[in-house]
C-alpha positions, 0 to 999 in steps of 0.5 A: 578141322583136326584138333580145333575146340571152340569150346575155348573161346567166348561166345557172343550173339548177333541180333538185328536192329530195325529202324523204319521211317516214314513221314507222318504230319510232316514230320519224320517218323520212326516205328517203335515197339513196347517191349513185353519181356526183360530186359528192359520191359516196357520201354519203347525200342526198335524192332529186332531180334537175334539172328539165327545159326543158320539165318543170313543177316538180311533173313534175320532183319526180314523175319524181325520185322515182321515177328514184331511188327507185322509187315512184311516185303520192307527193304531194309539196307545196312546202316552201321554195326554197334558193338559196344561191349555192355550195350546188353545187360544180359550178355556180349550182344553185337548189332547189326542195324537195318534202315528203311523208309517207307511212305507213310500209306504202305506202313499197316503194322501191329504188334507182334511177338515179343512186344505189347505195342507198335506205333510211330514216333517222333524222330525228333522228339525221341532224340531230342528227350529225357526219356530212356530207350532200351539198349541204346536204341536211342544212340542208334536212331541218332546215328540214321538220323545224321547219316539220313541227312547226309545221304540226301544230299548226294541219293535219291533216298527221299524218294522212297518216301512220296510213292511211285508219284508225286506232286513237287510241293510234297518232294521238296517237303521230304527233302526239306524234312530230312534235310531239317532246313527249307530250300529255294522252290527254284534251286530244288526243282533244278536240282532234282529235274534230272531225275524226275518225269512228268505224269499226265495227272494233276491234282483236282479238288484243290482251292489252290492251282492243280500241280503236276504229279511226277515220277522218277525216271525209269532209268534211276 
């Protein structure tokens, strides 16, 4: 383009936030990291990293997670972009934050570049404390946290978190996690029989009676 000097405006950069739940003891998880470098070195933070001149933003969330955390084949959907203007100390830094959840069994992850420590936390804890994240990880956790709860009323995401099968006992548990309230064993099941078969497995070794497992239907 004849005459156009990009030199005259401001620039800005654009990094990827990667938030991973999982439920662990039957509480909702999110995986942080400890930073090693400034700013803010030491503290606990989601994985990400600054997207590349030539990286796609979901290149970019793939390539974060695994530099940081080493896992790799997690698929990420896009939660919110945060932009707000001194949410980096080292300069105009806009964010584009991903979300997943993954079940708790597929989650084997180190510490990766750029960070001394990888392991889970307590959603609840973590938004509920004094203590400080970097940037303002913490407003964004926040935010999944709200829009997790909103979005299993009328999504199917709580089965991301119970594997190809599944007992009822422990879907109704995940829903009752993310939802942060207890349902009537027969209201779930009528409202989740639309969307979930029978297996011809049960449970065995159990003191109590074997439950069925389940699976989604294929056509979800």
């Amino acid at each position: 383009m004849e005459g156009y000097d990009s030199s005259k405006y401001e620039k800005m950069s654009v990094a990827t936030d990667l938030l991973v739940f999982t439920v662990e003891d039957d509480k909702l998880k999110i995986l942080l990291v400890e930073r090693s470098e400034e700013p803010f070195k030491n503290a606990l933070a989601l994985p990400g990293v600054f997207v590349g001149i030539n990286e796609t933003l979901d290149e970019a969330a793939r390539r974060g997670i695994k530099e940081e955390t080493g896992l790799k084949n997690i698929y990420f959907e896009q939660l919110y972009t945060f932009g707000e203007v001194k949410r980096d100390p080292r300069m105009r830094i806009i964010s584009v934050a991903y979300m997943a959840l993954v079940p708790l069994k597929k989650l084997d992850f180190i510490a990766g570049e750029r960070t001394v420590n990888a392991a889970l936390y307590d959603v609840e804890e973590i938004i509920s404390s004094k203590k400080k994240l970097a940037f303002d990880h913490k407003d964004i956790i926040k935010y999944a946290r709200w829009r997790l709860a909103n979005k299993v009323e009328y999504t199917d995401i709580a089965f991301h978190l119970v594997g190809e099968e599944f007992t009822l006992p422990v879907l109704q548990k995940v829903y009752e996690i993310l939802l942060g309230k207890s349902l009537y064993k027969a209201n779930f099941r009528k409202k989740i029989a639309p969307m979930i078969e029978e297996t011809e497995f049960v449970t065995s070794g159990d003191k109590h009676r074997p439950s069925r497992f389940y699976r989604r239907k294929k056509e979800m």
